[in-house]
TORKOL-4160 file (C-alpha; in steps of 0.2 Angstrom, whole numbers, padded with zeros to 4 digits, m for minus):
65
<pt num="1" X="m0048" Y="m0276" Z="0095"/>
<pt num="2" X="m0043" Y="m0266" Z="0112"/>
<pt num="3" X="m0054" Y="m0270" Z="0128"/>
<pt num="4" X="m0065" Y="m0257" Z="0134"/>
<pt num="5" X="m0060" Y="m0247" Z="0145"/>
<pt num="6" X="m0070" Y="m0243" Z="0160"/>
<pt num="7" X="m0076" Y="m0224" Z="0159"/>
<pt num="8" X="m0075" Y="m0217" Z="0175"/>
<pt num="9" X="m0092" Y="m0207" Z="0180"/>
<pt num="10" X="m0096" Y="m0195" Z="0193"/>
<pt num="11" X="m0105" Y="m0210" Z="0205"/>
<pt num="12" X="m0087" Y="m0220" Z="0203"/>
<pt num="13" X="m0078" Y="m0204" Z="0208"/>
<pt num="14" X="m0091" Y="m0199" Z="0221"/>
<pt num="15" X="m0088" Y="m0217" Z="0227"/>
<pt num="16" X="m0070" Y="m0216" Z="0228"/>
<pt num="17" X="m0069" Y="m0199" Z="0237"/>
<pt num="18" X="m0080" Y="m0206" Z="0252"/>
<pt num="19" X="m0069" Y="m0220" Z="0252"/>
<pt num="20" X="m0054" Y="m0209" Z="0253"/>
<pt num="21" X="m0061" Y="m0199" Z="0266"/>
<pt num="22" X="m0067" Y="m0214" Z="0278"/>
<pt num="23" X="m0050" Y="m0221" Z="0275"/>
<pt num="24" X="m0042" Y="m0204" Z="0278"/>
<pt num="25" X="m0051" Y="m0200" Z="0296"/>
<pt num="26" X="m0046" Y="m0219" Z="0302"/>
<pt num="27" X="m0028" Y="m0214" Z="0298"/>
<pt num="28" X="m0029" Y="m0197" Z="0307"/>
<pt num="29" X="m0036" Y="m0208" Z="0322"/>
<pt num="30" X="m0021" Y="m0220" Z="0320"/>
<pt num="31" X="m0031" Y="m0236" Z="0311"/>
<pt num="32" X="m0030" Y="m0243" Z="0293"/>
<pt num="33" X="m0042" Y="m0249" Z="0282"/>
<pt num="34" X="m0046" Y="m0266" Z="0281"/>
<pt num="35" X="m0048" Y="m0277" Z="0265"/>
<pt num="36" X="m0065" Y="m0282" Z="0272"/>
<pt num="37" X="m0068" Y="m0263" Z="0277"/>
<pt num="38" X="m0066" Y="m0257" Z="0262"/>
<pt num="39" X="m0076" Y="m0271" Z="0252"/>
<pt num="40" X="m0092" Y="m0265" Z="0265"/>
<pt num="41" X="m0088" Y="m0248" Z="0263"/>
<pt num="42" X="m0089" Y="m0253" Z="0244"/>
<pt num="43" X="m0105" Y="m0264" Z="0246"/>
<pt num="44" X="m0110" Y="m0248" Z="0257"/>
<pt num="45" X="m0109" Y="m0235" Z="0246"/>
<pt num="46" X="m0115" Y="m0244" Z="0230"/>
<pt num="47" X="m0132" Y="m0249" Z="0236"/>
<pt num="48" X="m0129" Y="m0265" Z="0238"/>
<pt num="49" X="m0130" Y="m0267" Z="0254"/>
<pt num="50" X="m0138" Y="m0257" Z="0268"/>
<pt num="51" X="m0130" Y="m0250" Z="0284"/>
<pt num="52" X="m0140" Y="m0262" Z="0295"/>
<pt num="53" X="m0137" Y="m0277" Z="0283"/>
<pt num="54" X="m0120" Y="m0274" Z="0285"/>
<pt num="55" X="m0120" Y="m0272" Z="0305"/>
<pt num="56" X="m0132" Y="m0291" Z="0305"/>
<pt num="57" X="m0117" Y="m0297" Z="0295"/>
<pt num="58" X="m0103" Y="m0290" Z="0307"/>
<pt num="59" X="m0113" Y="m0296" Z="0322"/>
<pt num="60" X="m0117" Y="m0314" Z="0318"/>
<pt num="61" X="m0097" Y="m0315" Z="0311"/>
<pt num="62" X="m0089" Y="m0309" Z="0327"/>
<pt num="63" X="m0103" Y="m0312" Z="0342"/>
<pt num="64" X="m0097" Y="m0325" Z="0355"/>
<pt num="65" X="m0107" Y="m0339" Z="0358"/>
């Protein structure tokens, strides 16, 4: 029997087209898009996690002592 295939829908292309375009501005401005980036961006835009959830996160990671 064949695995399924996942059956892309118009969220998972929505999805992918906002990713694409954050990742397209930052290399217009000369950055790339991180690993990390791209799993918040992901996190982001599927619901899982708010914008503010994701800035606490970023805060607590990276704020000096």
């Amino acid at each position: 029997m064949k695995p399924q295939e996942h059956i892309k829908t118009d969220t998972d292309k929505i999805h992918n087209r906002r990713v694409r375009s954050v990742a397209g501005t930052m290399a217009i401005e000369g950055f790339t898009l991180s690993e990390s980036s791209r799993r918040n961006l992901d996190r982001y835009f599927g619901g899982q996690a708010s914008f503010q959830q994701i800035m606490t996160e970023l805060k607590s990671k990276y704020q000096r002592p």
